[in-house]
DOMARGU-331073 format. One line per 4 residues: number of its first residue (from 1); their letters; for each residue x negated, y negated, z of N, C-alpha, C. Coordinates in steps of 0.02 Angstrom, whole numbers, plus 50000, padded with zeros to 5 digits. Atoms other than C-alpha are relative to their C-alpha. Layout:
BEGIN
NUM) A) X,Y,Z,X,Y,Z,X,Y,Z; ...
This chain:
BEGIN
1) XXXX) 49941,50027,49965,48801,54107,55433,50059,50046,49992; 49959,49953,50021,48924,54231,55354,49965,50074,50001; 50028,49928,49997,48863,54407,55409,50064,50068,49982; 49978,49947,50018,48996,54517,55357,50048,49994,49917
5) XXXX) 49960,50002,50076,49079,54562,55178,50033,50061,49994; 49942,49952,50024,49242,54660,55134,49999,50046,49935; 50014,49972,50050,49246,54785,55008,50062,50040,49990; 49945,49946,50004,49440,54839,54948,49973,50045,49961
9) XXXX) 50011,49940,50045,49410,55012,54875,50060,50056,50003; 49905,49937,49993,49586,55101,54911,50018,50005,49949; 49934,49994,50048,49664,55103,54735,49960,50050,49980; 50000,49929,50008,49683,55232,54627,49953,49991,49926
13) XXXX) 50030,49990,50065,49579,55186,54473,50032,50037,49940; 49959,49940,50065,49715,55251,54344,49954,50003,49937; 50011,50024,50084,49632,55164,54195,49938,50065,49979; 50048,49965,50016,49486,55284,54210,50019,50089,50008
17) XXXX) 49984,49935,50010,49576,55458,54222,49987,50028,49957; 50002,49957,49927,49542,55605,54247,49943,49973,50063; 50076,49995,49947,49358,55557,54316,50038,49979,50064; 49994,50008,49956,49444,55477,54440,50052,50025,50054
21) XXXX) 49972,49950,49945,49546,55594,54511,49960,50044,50064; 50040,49966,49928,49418,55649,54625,49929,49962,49992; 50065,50039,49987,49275,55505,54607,50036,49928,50001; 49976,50068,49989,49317,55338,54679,49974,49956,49937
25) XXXX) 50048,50051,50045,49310,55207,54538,49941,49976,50027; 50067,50026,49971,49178,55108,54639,49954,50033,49981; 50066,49965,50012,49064,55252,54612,49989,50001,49930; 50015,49988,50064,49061,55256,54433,49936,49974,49984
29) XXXX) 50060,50041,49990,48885,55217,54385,49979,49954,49948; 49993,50047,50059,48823,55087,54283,49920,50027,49991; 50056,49952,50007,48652,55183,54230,50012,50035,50062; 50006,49938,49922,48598,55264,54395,50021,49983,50082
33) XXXX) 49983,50013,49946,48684,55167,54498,50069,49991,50039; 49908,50007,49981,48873,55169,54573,50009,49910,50004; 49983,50072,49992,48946,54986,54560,50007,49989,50065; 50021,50043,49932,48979,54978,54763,49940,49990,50015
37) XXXX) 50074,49999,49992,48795,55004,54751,49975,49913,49985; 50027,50058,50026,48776,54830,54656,50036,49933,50033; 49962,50037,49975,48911,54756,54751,49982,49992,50075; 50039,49999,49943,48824,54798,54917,49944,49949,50001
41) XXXX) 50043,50041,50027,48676,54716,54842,49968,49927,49999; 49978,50061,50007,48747,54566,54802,50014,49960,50084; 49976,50048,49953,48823,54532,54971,49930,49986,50069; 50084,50005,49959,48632,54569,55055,49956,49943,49978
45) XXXX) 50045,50054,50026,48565,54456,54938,50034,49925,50047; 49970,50065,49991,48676,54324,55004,50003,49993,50098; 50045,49970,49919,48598,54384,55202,50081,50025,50032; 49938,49973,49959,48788,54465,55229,49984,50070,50004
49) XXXX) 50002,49929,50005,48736,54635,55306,50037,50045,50043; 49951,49952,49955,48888,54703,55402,50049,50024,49928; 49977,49988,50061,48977,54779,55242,50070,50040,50032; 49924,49982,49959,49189,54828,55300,50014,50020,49927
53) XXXX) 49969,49950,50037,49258,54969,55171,50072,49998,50037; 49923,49990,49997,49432,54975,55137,50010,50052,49958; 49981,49943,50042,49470,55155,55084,50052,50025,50001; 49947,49970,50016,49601,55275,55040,49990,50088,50024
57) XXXX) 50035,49914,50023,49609,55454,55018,49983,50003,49949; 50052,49976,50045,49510,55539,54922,49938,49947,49982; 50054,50036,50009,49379,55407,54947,49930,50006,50039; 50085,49979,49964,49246,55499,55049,49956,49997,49975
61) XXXX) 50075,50003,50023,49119,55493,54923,49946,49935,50024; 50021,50045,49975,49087,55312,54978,49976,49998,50061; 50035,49988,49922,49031,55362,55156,49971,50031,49987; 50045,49948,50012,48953,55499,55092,49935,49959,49984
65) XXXX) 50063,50018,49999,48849,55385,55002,49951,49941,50012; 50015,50022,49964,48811,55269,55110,49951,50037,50074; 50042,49943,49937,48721,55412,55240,49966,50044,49968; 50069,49945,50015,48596,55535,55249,50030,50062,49959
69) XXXX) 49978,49905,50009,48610,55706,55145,49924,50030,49995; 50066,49972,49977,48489,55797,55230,49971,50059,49942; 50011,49919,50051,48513,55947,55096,49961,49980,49933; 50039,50022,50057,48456,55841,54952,49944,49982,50016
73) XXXX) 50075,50030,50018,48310,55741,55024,49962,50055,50038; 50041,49934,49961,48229,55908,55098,49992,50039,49927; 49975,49973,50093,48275,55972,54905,49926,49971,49969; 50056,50037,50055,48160,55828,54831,49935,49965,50040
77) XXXX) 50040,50015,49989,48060,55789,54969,49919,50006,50005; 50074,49998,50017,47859,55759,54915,49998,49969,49931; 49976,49947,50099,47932,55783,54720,49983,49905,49997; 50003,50050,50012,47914,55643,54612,50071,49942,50019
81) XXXX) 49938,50015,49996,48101,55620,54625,50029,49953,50060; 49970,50020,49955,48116,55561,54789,49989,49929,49987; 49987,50084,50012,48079,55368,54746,50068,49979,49970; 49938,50020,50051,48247,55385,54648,50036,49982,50058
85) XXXX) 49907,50005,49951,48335,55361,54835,49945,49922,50055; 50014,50065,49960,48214,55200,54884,50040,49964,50026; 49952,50066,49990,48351,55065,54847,50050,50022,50062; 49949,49969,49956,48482,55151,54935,49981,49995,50068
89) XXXX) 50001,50002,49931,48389,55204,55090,49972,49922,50024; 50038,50076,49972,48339,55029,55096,50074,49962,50006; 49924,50068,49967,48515,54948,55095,50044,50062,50065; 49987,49994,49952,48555,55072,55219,49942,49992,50063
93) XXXX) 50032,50012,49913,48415,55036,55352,50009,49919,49992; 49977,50088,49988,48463,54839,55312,50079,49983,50003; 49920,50018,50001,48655,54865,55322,50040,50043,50042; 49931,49989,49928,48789,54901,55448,50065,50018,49973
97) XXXX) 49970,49963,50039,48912,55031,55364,50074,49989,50034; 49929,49990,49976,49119,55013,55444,50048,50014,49962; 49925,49984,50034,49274,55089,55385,50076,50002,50021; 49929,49988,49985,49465,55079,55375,50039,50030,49945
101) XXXX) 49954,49988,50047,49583,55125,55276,50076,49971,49991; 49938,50006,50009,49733,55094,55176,50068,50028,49984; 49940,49940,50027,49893,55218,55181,50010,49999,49957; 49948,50000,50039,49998,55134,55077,49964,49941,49924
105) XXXX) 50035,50052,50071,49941,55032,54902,50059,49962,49984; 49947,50065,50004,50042,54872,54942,49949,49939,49992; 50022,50045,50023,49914,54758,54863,49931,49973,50030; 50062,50024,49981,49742,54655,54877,49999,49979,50070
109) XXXX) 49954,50019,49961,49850,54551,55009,49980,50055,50071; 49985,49941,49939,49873,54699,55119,49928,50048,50017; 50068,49971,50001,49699,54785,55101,49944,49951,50035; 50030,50063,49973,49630,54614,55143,50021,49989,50094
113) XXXX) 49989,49979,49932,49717,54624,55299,49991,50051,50037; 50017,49973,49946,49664,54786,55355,49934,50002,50010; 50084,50022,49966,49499,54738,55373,49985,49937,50051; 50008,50020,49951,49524,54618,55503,50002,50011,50078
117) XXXX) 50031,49980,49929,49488,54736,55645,49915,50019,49998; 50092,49994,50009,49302,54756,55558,49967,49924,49981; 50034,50063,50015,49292,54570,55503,50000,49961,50061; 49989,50040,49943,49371,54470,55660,49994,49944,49998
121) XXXX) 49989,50061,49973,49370,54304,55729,49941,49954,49918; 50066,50028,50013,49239,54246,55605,50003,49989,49893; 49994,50003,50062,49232,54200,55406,49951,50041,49955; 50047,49940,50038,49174,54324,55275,50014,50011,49933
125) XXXX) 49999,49968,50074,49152,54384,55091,50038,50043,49992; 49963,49953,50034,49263,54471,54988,49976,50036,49935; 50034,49988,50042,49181,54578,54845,50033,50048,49967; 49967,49925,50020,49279,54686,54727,49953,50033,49946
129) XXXX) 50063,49970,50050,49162,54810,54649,49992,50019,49921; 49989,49965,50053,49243,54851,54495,49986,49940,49978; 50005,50075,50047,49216,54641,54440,49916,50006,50015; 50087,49961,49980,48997,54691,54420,50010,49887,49960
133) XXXX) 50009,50050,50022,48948,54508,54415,49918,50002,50022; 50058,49992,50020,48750,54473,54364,49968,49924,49993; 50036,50066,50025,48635,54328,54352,49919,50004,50013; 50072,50002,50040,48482,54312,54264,49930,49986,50082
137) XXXX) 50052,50028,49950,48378,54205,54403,50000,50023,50081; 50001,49958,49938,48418,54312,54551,50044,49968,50068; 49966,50017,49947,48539,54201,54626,50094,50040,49976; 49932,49988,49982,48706,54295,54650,50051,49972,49995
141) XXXX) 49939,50034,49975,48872,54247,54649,50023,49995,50074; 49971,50032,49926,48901,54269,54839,49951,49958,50024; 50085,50022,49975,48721,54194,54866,50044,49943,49987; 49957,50062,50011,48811,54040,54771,50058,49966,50021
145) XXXX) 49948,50022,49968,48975,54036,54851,49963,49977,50082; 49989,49989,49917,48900,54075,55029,49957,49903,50010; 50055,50086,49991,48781,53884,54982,50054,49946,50012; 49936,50047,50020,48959,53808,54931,50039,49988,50088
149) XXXX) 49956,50008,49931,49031,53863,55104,49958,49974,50064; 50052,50043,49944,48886,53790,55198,50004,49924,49990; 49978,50072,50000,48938,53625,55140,50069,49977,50021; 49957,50030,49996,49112,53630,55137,50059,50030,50053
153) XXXX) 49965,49947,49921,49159,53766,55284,50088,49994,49989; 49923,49962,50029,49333,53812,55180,50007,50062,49959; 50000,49962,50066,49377,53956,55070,49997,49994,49947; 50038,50019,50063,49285,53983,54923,50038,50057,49951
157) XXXX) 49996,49963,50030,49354,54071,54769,49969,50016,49936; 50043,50011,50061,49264,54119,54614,50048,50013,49937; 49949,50011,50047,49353,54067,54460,49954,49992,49908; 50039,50001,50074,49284,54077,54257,50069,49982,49969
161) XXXX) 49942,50038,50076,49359,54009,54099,50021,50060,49970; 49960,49950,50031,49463,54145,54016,50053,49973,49922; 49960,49982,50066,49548,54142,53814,50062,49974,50036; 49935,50010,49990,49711,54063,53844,50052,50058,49979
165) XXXX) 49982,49936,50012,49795,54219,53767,50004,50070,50064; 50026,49945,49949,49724,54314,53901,50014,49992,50076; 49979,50018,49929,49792,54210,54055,50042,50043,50039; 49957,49953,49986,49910,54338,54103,49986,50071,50020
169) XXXX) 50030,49937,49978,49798,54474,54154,49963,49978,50075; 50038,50022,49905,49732,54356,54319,50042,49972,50022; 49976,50089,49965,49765,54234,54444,49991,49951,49967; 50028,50059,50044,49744,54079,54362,50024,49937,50073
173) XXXX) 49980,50060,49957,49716,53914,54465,50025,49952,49964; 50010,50063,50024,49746,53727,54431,50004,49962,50073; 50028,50030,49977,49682,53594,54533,49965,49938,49993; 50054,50053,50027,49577,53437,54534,49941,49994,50043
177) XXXX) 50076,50002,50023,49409,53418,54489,49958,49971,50065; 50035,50050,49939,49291,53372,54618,49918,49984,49972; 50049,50016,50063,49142,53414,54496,49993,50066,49972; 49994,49942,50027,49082,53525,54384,50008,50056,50002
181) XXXX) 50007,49931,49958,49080,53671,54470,50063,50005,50055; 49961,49978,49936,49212,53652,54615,50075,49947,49978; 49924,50009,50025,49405,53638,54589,50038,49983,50070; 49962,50019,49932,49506,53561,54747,50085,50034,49959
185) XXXX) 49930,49956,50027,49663,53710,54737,50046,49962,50003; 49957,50047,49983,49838,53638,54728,50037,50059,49971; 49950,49936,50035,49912,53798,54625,49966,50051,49990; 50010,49937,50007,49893,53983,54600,50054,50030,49991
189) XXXX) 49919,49949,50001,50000,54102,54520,49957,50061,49957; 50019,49934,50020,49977,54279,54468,50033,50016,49953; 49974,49995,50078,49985,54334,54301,50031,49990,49982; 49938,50064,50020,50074,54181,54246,50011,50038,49888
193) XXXX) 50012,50015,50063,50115,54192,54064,49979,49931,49970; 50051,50050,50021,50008,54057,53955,50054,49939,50012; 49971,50076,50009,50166,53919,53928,50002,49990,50104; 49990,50028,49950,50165,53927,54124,49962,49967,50042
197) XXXX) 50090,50018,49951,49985,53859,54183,49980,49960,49928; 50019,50049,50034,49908,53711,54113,49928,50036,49996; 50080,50003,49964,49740,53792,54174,49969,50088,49960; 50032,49920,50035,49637,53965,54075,49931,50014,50068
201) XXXX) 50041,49964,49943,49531,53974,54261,50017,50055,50033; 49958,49956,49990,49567,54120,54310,49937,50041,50076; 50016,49971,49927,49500,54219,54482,49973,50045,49976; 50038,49930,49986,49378,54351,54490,50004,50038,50056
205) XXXX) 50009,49957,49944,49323,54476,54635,49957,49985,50056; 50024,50023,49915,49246,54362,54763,50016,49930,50012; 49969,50035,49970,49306,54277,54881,49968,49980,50078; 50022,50007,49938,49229,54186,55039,50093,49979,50038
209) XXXX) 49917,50012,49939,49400,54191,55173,49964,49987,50049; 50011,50017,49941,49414,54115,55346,50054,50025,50026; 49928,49953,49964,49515,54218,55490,50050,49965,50000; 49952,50005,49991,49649,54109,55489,50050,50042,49936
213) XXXX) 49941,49967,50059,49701,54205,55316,50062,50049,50020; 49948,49955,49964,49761,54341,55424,50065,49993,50016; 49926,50003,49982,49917,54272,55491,50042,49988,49952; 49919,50030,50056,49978,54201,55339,49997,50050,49957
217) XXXX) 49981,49931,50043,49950,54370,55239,50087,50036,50044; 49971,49936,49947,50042,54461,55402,50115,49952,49995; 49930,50041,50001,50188,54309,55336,50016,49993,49934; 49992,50000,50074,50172,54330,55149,50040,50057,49971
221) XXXX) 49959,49949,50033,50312,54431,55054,49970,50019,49971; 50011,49957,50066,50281,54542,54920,50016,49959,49950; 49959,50018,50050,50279,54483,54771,49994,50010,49934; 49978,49965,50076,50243,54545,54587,49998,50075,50023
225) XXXX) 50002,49909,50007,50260,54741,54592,50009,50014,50071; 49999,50009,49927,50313,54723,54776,49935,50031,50036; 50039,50014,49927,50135,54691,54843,49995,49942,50022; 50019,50062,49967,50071,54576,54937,49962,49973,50003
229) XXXX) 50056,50053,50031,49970,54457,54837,49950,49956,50041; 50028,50046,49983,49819,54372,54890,49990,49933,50000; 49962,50061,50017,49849,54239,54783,50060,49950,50027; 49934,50022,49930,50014,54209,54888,49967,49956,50043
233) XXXX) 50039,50011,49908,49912,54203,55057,49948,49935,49972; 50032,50078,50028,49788,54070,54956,50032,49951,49996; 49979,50054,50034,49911,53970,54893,50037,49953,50086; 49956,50036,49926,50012,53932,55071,49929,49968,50059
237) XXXX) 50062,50048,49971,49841,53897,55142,49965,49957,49979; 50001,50042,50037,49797,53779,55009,50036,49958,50031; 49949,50056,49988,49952,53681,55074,49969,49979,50046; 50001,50018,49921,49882,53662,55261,49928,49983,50005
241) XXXX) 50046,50047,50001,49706,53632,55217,49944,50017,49919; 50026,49995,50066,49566,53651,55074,49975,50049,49983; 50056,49915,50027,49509,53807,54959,49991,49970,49943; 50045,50051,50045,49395,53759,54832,49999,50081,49962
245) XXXX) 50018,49973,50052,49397,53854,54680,49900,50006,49957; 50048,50015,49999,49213,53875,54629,49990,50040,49924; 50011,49987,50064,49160,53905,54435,49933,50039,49985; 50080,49968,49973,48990,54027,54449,49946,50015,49956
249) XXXX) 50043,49996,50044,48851,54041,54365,49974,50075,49977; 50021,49936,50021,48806,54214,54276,50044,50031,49965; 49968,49969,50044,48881,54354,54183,50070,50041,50058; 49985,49952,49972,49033,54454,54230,50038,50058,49960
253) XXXX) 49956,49966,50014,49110,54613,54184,50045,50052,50040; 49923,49969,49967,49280,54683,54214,49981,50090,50016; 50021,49951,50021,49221,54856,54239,50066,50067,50045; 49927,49963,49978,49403,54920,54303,50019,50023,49923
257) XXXX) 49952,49984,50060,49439,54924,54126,49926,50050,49954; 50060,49961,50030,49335,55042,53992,49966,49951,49945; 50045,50045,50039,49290,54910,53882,49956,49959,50034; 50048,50054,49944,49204,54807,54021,49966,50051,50020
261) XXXX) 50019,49943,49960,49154,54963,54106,49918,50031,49933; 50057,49988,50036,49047,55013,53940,49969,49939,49971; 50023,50062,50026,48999,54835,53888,49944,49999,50052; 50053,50021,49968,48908,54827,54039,49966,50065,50026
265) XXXX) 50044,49950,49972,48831,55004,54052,49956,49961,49945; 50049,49997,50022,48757,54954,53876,49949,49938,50010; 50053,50038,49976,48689,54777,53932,49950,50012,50048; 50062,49985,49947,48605,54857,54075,49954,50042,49972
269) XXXX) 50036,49946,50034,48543,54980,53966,49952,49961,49949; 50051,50054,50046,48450,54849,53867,49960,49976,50027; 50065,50052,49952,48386,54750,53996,49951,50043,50042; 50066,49951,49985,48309,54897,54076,49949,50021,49943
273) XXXX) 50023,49970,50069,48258,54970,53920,49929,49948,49939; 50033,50044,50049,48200,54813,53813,49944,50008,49978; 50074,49991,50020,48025,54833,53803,49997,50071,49978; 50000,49944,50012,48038,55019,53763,49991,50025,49943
């Protein structure tokens, strides 16, 4: 029902300098694989295969590797090596590659909006690659949202319990309960400090949106670090009808940051590994 998924990748990845002065965070790999790689993945699993890139400069590697390089597989082709490019050429002959870009780095907000000349009239996934979220039984987090939005045909956001201490590094919702799993929104604020939110739910990196988000981003000020918060554009559409906070099942890590970033090279490195 939802065939296409957003992918902001415009920022500048400071936290990981130098590498990323000339390798898009996204690509960083988590063993042998770049995180848009897992974030692609994810949104196939969940049957979304039109995939809308939101880049920058210096973000060509992501097209790059998304397409053919004739120079390498002519390099390894026969060799044992060449099975190393299965997965890949397989989510590109099952996926539908588009790009835009973002000049200026005025926020999620604003990145979110320039992908509505590749998303259009129609409701779609949001996936940020640097949040690597995982689950054991092979159901996904967008796989899970996209079940949520087949019932309740509103915006879905994915929200986890977070350290009260620590509220101040997300969005944080509050809301009421509808059940265990799904939160009827009523508030959102961006990196509230703790005495200001009753609530330690705090927002991750996917998001099912419906086009009407567009207009009310294209009406949303700036507002911490003058961008132009997504959170914002949620919260004023909250007022006019329902976004359902959704609580998800599986692991996630932050992998914008280096402690998340190596936490979850070494869990993958186990779970491949284990028997070894």
């Amino acid at each position: 029902m939802i065939q296409k998924c957003l992918f902001p990748a415009a920022g500048y990845g400071t936290r990981f300098l130098p590498a990323t002065k000339a390798l898009p965070k996204e690509m960083l790999p988590i063993l042998t694989k770049p995180l848009i790689h897992y974030g692609v993945e994810e949104a196939l699993e969940a049957k979304m295969d039109t995939m809308a890139f939101i880049t920058g400069r210096g973000k060509r590697a992501l097209e790059d590797y998304f397409d053919i390089s004739y120079e390498l597989e002519h390099q390894i082709e026969g060799s044992s090596k060449e099975s190393l490019l299965d997965e890949i050429r397989e989510l590109m002959e099952k996926c539908t590659f588009t790009y835009a870009r973002q000049n200026k780095m005025l926020g999620l907000g604003d990145a979110i909006l320039k992908g509505k000349p590749l998303v259009g009239d129609e409701p779609f996934g949001v996936i940020l690659a640097d949040d690597l979220c995982l689950n054991e039984d092979g159901f996904g987090v967008m796989k899970q949202m996209a079940r949520v939005y087949e019932k309740y045909r509103c915006p879905i956001i994915a929200v986890m319990e977070v350290p009260k201490d620590e509220v101040s590094k997300y969005g944080i919702i509050e809301g009421d309960v509808i059940n265990s799993d799904l939160i009827s929104i009523s508030n959102m604020i961006e990196k509230p400090q703790p005495n200001e939110v009753s609530s330690n739910l705090a927002i991750i990196g996917r998001y099912i949106l419906t086009p009407d988000i567009f207009d009310i981003i294209e009406n949303t000020k700036p507002g911490k670090n003058g961008e132009v918060q997504i959170t914002d554009a949620l919260l004023t559409q909250s007022k006019n009808s329902m976004v359902l906070a959704y609580k998800f099942k599986g692991l996630r890590f932050d992998c914008g940051s280096i402690d998340g970033y190596v936490e979850a090279t070494n869990y993958m490195y186990k779970k491949k590994f284990e028997n070894v």
